[in-house]
VMD Tcl script that builds the backbone (N, CA, C; Angstrom):
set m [mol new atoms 252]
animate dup $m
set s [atomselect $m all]
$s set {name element resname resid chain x y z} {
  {N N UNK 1 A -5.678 21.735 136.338}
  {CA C UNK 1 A -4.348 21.294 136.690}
  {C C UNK 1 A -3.399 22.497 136.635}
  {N N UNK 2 A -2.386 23.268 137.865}
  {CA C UNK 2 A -2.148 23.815 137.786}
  {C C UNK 2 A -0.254 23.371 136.950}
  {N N UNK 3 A 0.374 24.313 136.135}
  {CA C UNK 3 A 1.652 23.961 135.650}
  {C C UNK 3 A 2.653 24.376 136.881}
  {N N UNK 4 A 3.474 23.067 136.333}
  {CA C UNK 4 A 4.969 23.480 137.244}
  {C C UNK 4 A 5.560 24.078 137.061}
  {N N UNK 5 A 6.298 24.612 137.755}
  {CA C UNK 5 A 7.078 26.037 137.584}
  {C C UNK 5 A 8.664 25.219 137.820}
  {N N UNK 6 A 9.341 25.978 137.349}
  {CA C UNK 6 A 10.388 25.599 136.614}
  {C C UNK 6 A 11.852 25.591 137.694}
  {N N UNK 7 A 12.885 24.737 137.820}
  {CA C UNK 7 A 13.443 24.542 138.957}
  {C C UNK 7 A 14.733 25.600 138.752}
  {N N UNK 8 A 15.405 26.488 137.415}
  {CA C UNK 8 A 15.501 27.292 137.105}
  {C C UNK 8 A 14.997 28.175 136.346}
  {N N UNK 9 A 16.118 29.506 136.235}
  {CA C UNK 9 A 15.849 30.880 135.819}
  {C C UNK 9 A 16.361 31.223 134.651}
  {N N UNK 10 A 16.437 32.151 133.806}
  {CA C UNK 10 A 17.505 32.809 132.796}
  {C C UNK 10 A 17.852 33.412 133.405}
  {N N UNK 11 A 19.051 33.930 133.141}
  {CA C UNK 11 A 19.537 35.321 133.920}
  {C C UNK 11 A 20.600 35.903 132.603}
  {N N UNK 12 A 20.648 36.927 132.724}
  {CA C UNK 12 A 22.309 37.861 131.905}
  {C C UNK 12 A 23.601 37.896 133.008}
  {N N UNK 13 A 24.394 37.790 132.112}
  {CA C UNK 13 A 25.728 38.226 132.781}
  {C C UNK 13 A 26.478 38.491 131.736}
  {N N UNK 14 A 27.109 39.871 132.455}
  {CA C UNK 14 A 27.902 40.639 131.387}
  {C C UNK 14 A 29.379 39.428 131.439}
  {N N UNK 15 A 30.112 40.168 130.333}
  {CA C UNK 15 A 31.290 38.733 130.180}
  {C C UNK 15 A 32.235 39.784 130.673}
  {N N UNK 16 A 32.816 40.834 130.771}
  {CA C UNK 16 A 33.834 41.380 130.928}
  {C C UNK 16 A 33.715 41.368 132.425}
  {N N UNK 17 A 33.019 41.793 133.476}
  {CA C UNK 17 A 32.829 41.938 134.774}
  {C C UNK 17 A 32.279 40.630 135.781}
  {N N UNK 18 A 31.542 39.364 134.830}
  {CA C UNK 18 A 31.074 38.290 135.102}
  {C C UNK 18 A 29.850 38.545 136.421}
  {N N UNK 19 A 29.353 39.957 136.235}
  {CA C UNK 19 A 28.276 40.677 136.990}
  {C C UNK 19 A 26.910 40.205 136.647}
  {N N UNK 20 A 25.894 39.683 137.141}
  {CA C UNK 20 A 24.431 39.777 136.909}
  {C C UNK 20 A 23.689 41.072 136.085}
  {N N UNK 21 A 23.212 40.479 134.924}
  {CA C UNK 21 A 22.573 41.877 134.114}
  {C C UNK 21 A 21.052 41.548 134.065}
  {N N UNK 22 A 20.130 42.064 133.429}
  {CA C UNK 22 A 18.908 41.757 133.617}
  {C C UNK 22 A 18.974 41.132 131.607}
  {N N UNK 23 A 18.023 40.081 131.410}
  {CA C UNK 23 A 18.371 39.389 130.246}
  {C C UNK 23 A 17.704 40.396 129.050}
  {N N UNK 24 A 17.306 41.377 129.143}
  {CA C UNK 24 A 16.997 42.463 127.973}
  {C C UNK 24 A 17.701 42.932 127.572}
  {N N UNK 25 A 19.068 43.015 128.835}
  {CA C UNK 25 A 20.076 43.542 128.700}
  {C C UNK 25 A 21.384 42.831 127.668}
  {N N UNK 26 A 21.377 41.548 128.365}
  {CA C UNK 26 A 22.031 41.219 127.686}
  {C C UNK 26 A 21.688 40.450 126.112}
  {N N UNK 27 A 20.639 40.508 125.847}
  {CA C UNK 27 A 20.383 39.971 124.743}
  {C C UNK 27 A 20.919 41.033 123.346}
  {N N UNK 28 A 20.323 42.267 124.089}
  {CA C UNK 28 A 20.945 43.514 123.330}
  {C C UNK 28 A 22.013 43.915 123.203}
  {N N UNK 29 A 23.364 43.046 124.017}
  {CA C UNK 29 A 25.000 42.766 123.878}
  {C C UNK 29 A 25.257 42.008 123.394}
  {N N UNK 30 A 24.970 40.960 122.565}
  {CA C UNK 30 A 25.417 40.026 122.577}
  {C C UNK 30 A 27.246 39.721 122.154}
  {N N UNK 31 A 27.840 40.499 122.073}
  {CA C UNK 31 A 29.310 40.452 122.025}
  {C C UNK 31 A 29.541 40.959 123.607}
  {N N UNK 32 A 29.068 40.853 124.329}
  {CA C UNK 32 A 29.889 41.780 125.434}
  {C C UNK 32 A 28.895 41.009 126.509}
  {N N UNK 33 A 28.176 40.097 126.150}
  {CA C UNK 33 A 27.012 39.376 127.494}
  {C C UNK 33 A 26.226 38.444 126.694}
  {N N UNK 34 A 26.363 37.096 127.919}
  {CA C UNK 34 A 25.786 36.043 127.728}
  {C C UNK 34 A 24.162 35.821 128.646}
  {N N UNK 35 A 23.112 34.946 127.743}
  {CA C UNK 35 A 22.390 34.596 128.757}
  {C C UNK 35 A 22.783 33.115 129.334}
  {N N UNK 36 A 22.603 33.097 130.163}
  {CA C UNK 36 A 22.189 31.444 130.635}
  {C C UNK 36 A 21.186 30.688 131.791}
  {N N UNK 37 A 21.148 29.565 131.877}
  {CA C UNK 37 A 19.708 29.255 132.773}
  {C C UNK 37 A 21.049 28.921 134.296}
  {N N UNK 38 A 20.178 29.372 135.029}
  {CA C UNK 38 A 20.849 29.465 137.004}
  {C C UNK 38 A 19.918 28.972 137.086}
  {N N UNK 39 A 20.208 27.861 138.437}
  {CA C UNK 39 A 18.923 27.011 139.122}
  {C C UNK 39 A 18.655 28.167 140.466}
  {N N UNK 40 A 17.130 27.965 140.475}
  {CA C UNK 40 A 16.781 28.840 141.447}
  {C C UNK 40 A 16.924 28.203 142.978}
  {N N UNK 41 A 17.470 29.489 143.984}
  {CA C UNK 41 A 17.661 28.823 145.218}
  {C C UNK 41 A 17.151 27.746 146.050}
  {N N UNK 42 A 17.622 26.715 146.259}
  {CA C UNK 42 A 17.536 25.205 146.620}
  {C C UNK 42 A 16.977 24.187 145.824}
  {N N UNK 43 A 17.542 24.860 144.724}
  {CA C UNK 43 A 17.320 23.300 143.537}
  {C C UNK 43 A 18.946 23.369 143.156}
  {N N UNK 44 A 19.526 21.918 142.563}
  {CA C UNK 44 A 20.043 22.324 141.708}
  {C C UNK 44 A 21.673 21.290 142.861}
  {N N UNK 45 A 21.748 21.682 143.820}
  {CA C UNK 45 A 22.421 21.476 144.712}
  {C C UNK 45 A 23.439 19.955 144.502}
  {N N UNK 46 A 22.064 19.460 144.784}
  {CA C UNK 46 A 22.829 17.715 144.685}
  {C C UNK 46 A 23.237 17.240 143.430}
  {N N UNK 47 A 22.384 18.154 141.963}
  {CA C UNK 47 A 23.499 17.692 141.079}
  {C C UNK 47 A 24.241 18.230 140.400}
  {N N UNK 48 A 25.209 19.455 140.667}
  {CA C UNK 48 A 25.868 20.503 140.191}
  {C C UNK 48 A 27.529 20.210 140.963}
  {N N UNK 49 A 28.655 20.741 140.286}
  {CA C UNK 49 A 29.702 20.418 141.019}
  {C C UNK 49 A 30.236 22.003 141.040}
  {N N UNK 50 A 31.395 22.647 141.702}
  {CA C UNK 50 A 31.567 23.764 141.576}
  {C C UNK 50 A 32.817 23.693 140.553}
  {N N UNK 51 A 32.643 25.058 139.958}
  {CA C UNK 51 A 33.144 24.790 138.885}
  {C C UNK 51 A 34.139 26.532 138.855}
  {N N UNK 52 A 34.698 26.647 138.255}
  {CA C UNK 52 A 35.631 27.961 138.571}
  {C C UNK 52 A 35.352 28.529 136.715}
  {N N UNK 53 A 34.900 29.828 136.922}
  {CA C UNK 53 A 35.119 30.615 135.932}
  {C C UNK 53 A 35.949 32.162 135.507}
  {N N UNK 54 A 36.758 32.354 134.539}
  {CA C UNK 54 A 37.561 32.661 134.091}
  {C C UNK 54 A 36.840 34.369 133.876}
  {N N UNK 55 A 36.205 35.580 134.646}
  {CA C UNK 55 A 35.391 36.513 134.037}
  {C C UNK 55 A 35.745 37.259 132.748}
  {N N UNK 56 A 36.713 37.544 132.693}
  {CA C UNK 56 A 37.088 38.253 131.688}
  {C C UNK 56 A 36.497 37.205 129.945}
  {N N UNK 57 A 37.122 36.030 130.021}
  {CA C UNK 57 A 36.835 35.096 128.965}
  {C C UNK 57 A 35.883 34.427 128.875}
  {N N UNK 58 A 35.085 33.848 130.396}
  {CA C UNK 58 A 33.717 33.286 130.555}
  {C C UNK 58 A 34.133 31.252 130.417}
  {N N UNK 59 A 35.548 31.499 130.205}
  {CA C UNK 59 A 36.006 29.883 130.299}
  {C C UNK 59 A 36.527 29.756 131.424}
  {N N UNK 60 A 35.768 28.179 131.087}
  {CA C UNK 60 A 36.154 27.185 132.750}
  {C C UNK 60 A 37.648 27.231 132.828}
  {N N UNK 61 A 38.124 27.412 134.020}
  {CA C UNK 61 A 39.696 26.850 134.889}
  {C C UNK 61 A 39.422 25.935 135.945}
  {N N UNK 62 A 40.265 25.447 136.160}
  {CA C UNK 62 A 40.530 24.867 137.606}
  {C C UNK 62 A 39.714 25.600 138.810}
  {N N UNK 63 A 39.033 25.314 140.254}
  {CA C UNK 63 A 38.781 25.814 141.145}
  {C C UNK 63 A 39.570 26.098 142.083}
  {N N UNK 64 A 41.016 25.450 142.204}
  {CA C UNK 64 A 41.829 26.159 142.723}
  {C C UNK 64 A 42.496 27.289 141.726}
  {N N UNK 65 A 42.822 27.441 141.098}
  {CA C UNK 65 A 43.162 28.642 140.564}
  {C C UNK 65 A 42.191 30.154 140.432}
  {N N UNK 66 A 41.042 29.256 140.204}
  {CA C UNK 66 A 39.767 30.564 140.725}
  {C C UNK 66 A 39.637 31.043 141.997}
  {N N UNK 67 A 40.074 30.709 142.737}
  {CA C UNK 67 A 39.999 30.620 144.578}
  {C C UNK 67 A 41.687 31.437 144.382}
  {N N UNK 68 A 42.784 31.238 143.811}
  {CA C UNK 68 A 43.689 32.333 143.647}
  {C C UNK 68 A 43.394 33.446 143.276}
  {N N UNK 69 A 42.636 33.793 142.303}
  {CA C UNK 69 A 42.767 34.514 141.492}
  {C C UNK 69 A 41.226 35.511 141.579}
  {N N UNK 70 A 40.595 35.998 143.282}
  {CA C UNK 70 A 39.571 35.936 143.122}
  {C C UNK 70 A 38.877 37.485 142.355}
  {N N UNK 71 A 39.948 38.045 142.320}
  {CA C UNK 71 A 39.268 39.462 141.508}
  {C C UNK 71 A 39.085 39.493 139.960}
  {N N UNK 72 A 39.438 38.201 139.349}
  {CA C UNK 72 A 39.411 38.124 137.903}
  {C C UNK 72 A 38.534 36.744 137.605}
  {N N UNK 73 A 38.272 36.196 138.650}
  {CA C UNK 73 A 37.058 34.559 138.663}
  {C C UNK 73 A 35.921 34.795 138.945}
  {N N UNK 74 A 35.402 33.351 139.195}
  {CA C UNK 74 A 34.410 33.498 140.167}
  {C C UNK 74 A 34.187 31.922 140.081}
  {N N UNK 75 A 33.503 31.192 141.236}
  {CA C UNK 75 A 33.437 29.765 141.435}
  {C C UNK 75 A 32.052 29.969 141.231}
  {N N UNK 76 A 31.494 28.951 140.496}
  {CA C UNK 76 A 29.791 28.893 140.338}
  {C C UNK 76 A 29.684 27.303 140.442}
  {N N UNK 77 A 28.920 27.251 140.928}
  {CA C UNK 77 A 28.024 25.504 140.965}
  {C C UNK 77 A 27.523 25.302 139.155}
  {N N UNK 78 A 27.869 24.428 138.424}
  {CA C UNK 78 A 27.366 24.171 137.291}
  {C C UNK 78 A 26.743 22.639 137.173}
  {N N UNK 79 A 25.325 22.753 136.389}
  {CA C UNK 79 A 24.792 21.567 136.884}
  {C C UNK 79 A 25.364 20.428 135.516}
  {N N UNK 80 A 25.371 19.089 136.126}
  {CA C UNK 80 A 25.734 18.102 135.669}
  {C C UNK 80 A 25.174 17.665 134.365}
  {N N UNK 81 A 25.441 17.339 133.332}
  {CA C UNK 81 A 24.493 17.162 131.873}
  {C C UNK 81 A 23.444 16.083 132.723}
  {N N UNK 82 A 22.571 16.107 132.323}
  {CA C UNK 82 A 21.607 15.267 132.311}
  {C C UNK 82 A 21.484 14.118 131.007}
  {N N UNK 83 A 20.991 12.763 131.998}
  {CA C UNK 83 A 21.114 11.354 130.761}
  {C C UNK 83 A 19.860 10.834 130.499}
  {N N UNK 84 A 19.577 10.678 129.573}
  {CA C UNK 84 A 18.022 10.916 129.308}
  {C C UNK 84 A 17.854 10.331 127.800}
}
mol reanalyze $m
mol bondsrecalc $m
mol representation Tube
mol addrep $m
């Protein structure tokens, strides 16, 4: 029986630049970079809403204000808690 492979990823992202790091990287920051799990391309879609993040602080705002503000944001799809 072969195993399923997983519908996301880990990834790093530094917190000051809200840039993609590689997660060795950021594990070895941990004041200055977070890991977290990203769904890999075409999963993830139908149950995620977009969500606006704050780069410098790594906290949620509004998506219109992230869509103002685009050199200090960034809008990411974040997936929905799951009920279980």
């Amino acid at each position: 029986m072969t195993k399923k492979r997983g519908e996301s990823t880990l990834k790093g992202r530094d917190a000051r630049t809200g840039a993609f790091i590689p997660v060795k990287e950021a594990r070895a920051h941990p004041s200055t970079a977070l890991v977290e799990r990203v769904a890999k391309p075409g999963h993830g879609a139908e149950s995620s809403s977009p969500r606006g993040r704050d780069a410098k602080t790594g906290e949620f705002i509004p998506v219109k204000e992230a869509e103002r503000r685009p050199a200090t944001t960034v809008v990411e799809q974040v997936p929905h808690p799951r009920k279980g």
